[in-house]
PyMOL Python script that loads the backbone (N, CA, C, O; Angstrom):
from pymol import cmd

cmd.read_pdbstr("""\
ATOM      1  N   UNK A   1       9.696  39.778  36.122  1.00  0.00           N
ATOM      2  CA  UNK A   1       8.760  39.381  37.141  1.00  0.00           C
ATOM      3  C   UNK A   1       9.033  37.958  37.577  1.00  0.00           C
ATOM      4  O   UNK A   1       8.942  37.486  38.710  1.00  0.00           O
ATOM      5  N   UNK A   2       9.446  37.273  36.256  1.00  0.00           N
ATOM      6  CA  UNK A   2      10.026  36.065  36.976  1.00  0.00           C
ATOM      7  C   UNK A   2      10.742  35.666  37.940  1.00  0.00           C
ATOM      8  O   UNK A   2      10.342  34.891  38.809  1.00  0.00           O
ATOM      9  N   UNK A   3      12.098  36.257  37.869  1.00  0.00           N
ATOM     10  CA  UNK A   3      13.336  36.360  38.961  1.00  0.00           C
ATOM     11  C   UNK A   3      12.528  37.448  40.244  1.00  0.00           C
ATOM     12  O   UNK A   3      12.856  37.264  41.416  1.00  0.00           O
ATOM     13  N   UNK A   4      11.823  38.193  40.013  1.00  0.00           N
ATOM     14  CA  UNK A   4      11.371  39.197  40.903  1.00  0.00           C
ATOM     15  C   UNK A   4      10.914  38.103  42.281  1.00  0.00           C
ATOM     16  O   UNK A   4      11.219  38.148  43.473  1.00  0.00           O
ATOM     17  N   UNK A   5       9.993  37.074  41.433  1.00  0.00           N
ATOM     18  CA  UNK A   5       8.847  36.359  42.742  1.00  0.00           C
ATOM     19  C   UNK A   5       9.693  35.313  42.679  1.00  0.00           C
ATOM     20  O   UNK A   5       9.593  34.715  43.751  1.00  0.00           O
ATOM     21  N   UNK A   6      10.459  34.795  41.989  1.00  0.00           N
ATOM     22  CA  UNK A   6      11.267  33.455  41.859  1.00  0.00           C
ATOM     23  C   UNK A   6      10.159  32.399  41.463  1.00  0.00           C
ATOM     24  O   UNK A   6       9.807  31.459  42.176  1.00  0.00           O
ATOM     25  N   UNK A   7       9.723  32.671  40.355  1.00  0.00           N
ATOM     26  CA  UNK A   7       8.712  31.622  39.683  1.00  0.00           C
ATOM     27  C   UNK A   7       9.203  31.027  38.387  1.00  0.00           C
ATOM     28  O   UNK A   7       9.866  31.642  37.552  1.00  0.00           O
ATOM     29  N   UNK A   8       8.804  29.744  38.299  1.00  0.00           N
ATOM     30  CA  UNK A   8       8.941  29.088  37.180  1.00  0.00           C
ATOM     31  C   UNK A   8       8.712  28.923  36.044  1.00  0.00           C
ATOM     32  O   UNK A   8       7.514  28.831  36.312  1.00  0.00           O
ATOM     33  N   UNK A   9       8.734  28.751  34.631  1.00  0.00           N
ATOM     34  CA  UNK A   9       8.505  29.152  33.687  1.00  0.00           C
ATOM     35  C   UNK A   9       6.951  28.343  33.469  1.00  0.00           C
ATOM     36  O   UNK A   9       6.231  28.654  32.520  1.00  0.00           O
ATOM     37  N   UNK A  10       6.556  27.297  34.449  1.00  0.00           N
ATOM     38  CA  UNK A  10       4.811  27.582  34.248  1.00  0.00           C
ATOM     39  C   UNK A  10       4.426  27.662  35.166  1.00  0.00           C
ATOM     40  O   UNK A  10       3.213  27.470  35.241  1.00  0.00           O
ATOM     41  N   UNK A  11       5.058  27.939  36.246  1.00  0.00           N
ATOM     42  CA  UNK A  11       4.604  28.807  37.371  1.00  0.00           C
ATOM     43  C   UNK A  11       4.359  31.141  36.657  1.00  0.00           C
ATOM     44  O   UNK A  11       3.811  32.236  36.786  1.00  0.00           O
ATOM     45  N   UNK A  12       5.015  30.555  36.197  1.00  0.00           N
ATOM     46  CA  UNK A  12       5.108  32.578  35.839  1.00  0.00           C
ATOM     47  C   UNK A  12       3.738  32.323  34.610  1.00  0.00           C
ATOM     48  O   UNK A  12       2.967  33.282  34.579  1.00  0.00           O
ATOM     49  N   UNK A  13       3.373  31.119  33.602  1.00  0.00           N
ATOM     50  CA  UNK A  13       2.539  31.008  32.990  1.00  0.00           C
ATOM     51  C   UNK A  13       1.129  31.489  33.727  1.00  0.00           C
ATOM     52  O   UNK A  13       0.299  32.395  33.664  1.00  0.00           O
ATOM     53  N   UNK A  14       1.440  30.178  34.526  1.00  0.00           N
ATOM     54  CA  UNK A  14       0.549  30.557  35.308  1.00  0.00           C
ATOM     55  C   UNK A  14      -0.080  32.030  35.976  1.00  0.00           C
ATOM     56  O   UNK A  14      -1.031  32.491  35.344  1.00  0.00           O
ATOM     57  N   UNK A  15       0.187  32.498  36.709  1.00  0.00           N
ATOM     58  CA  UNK A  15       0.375  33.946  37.121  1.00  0.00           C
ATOM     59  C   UNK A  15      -0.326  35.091  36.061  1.00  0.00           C
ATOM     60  O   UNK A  15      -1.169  35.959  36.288  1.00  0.00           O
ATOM     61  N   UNK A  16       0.278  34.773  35.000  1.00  0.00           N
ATOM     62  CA  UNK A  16       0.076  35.812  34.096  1.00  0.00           C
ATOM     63  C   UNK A  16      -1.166  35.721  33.225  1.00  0.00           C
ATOM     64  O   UNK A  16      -1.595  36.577  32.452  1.00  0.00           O
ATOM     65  N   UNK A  17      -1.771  34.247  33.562  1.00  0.00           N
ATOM     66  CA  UNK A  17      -3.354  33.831  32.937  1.00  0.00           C
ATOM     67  C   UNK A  17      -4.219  34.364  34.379  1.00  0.00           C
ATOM     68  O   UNK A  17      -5.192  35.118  34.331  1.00  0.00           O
ATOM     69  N   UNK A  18      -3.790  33.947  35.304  1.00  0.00           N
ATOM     70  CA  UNK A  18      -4.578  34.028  36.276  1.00  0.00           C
ATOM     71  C   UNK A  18      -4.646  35.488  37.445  1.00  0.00           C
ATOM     72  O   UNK A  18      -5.473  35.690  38.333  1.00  0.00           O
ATOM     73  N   UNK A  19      -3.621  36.222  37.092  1.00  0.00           N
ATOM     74  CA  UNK A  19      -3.586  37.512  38.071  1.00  0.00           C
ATOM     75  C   UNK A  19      -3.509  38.683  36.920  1.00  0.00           C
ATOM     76  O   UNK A  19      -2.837  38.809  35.896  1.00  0.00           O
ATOM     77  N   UNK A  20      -4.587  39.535  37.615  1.00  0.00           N
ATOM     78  CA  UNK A  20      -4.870  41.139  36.698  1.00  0.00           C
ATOM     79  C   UNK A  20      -3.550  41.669  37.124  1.00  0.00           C
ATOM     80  O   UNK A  20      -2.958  42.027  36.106  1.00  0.00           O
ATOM     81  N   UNK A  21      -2.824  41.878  38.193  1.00  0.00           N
ATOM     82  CA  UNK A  21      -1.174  42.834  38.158  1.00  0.00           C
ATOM     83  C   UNK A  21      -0.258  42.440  37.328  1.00  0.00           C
ATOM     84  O   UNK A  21       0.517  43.264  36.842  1.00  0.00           O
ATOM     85  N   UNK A  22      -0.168  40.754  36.941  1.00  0.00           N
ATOM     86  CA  UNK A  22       0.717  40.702  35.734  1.00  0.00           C
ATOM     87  C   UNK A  22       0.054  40.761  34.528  1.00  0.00           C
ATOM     88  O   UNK A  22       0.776  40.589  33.546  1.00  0.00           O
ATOM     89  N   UNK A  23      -1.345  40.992  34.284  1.00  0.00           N
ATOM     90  CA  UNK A  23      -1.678  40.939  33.008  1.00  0.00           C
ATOM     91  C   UNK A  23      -1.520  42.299  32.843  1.00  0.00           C
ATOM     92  O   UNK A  23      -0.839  42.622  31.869  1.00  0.00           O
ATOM     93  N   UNK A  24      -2.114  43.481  33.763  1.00  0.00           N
ATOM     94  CA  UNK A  24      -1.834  44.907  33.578  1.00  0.00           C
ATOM     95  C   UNK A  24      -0.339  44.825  33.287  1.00  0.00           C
ATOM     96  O   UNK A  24      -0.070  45.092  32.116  1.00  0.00           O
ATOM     97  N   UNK A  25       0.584  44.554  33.979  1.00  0.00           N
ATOM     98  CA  UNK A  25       2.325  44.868  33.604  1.00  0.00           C
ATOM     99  C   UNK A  25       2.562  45.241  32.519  1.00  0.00           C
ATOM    100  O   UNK A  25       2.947  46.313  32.052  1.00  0.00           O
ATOM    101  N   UNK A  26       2.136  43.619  31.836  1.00  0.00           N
ATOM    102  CA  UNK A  26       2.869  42.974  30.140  1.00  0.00           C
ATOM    103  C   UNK A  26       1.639  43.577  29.469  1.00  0.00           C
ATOM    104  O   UNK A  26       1.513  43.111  28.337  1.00  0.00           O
ATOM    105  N   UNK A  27       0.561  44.577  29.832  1.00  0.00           N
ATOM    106  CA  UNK A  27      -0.469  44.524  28.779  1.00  0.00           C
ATOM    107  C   UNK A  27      -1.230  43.888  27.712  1.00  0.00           C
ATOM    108  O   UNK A  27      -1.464  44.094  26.521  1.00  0.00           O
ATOM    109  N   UNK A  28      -1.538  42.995  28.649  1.00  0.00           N
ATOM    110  CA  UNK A  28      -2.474  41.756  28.351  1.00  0.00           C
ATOM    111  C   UNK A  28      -3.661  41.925  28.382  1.00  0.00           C
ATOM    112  O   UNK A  28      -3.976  42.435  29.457  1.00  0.00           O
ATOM    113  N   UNK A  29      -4.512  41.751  27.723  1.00  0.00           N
ATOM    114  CA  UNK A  29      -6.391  42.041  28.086  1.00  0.00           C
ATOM    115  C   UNK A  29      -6.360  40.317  28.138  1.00  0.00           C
ATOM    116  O   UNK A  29      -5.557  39.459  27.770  1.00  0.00           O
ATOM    117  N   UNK A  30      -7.847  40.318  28.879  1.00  0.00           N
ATOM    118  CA  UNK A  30      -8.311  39.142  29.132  1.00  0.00           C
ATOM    119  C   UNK A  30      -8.427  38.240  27.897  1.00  0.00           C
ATOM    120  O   UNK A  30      -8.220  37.033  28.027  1.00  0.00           O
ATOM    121  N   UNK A  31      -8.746  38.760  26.716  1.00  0.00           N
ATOM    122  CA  UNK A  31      -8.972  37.749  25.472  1.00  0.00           C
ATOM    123  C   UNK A  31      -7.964  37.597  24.431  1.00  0.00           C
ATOM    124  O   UNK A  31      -8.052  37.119  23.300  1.00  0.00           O
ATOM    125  N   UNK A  32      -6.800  38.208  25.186  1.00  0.00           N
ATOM    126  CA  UNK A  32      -5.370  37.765  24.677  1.00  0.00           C
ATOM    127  C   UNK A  32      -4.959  36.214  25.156  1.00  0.00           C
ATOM    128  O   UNK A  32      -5.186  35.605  26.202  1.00  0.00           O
ATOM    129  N   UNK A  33      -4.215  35.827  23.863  1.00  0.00           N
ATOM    130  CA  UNK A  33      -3.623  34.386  24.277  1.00  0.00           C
ATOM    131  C   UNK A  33      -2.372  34.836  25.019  1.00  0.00           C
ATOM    132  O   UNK A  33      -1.678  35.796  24.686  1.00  0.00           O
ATOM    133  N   UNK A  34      -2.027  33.531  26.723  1.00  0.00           N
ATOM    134  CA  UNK A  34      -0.676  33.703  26.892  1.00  0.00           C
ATOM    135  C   UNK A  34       0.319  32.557  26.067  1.00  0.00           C
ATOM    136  O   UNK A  34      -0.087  31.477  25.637  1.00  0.00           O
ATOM    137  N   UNK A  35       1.839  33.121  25.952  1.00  0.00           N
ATOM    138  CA  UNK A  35       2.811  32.013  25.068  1.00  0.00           C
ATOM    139  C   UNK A  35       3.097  31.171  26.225  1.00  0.00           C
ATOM    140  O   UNK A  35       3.518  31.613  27.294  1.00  0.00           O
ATOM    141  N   UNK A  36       2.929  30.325  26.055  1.00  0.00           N
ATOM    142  CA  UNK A  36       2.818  28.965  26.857  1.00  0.00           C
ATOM    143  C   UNK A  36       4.656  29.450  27.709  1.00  0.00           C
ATOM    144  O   UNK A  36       5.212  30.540  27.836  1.00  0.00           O
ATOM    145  N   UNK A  37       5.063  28.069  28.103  1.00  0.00           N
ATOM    146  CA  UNK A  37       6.185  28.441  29.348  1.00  0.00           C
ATOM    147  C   UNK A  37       7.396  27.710  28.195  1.00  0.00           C
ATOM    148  O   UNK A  37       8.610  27.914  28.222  1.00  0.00           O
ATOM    149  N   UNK A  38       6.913  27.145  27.574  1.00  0.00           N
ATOM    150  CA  UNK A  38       8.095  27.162  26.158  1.00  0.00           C
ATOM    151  C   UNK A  38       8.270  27.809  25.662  1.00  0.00           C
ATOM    152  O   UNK A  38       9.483  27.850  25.454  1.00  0.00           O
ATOM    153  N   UNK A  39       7.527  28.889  24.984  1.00  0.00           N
ATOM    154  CA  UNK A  39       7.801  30.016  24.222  1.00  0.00           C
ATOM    155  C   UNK A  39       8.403  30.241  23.794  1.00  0.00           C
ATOM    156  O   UNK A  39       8.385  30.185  22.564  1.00  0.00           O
ATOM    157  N   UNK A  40       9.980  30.917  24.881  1.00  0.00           N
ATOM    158  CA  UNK A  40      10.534  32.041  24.556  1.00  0.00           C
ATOM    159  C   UNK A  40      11.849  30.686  23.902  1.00  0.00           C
ATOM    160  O   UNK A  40      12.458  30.853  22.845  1.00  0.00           O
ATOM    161  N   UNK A  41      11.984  29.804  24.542  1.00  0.00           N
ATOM    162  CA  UNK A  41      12.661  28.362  24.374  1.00  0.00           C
ATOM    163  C   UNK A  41      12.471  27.871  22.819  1.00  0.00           C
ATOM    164  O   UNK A  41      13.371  27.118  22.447  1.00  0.00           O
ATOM    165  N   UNK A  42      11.976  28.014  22.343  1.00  0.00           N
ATOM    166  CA  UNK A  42      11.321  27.753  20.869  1.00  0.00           C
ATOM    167  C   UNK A  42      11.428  28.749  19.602  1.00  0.00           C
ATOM    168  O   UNK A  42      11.139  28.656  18.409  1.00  0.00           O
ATOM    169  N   UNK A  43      12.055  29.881  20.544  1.00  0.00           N
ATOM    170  CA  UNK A  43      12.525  30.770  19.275  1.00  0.00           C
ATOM    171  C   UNK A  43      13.454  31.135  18.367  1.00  0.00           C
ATOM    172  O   UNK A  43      13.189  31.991  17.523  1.00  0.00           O
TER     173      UNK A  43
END
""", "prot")
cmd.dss("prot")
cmd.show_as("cartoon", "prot")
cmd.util.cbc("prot")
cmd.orient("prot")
């Protein structure tokens, strides 16, 4: 979804706290934590 919209890694953070189509995608409920835009960078 990132490369899809061409968003940034806290731009795509973003997005995915704030819009129900990417939280439905990745199957996220609302009282799930998102991994910050370091995340995947940190593993």
């Amino acid at each position: 979804m990132q490369r899809y919209y061409n968003l940034s890694d806290e731009q795509c953070e973003f997005q995915i706290k704030v819009c129900f189509s990417f939280m439905d995608f990745l199957d996220i409920k609302l009282n799930n934590k998102v991994p910050n835009e370091k995340y995947y960078l940190d593993i």
